[in-house]
N, C-alpha and C positions, 0 to 999 in steps of 0.2 A: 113373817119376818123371822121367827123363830126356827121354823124348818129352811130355811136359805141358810143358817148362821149352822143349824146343825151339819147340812151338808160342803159346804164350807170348811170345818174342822175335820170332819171326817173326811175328806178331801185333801188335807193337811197332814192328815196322821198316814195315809193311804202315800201319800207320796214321799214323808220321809222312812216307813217303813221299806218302801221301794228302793231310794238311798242304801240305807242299810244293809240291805240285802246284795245290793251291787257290791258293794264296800266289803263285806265276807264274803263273796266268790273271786272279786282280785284278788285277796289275799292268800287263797285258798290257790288260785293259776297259779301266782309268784312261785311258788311250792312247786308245781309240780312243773314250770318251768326250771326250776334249781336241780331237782332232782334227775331230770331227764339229763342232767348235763354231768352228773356225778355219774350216769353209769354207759354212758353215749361212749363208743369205740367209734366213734367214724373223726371227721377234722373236729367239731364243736369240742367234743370230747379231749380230744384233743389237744387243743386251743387250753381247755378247762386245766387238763393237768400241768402241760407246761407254763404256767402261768400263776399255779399256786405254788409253785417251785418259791417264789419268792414275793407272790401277795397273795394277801387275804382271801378268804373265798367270796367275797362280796366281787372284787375286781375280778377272780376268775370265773365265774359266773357271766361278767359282763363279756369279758372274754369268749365265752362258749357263744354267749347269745350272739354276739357280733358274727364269727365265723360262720353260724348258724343261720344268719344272715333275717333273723328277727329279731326287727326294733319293737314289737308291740313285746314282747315276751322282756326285751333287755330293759323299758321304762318300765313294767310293772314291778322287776327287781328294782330298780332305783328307787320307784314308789314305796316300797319296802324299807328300803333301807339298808344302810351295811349291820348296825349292827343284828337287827333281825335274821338277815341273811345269815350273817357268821352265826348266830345262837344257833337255828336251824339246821345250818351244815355239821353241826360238831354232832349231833343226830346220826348220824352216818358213818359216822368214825373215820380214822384216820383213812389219809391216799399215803401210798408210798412218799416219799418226798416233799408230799405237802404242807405248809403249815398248821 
């Protein structure tokens, strides 16, 4: 009974370690999906700058990803969040034009 109840727990720790670990590499994608969009010269890129002209980088972001034409990459920004997103992009410093 004892060893069922051990294996059990550790069983339990094994799987939300797993969790966890999922949950810091989305967060860590979001990222480098954001950034590929801040130096992308093709339409995403695009998309990105015209569109910070007058929103947030949270929306241009979404923007890039749309053109980009990936939804897994635009819901892990929304998983993130706007403000996340914006803290992270001011990283980067200013675009011409952008807020």
């Amino acid at each position: 009974m004892r060893r069922t109840r051990s294996i059990a727990a550790f069983a339990g720790i094994l799987c939300l370690a797993t969790l966890a670990g999922a949950s810091a590499a989305s967060a860590q994608q979001w990222q480098v999906d954001a950034k590929y969009c801040f130096g992308d010269t093709q339409a995403p890129g695009q998309a990105y700058r015209t569109t910070c002209k007058d929103h947030d980088q949270f929306d241009s972001i979404l923007a890039c990803e749309k053109a980009a034409g990936d939804e897994n990459a635009a819901e892990r920004v929304r998983m993130a969040g706007r403000d996340d997103v914006n803290t992270y992009m001011m990283g980067f410093g200013p675009v011409d034009g952008c807020q």
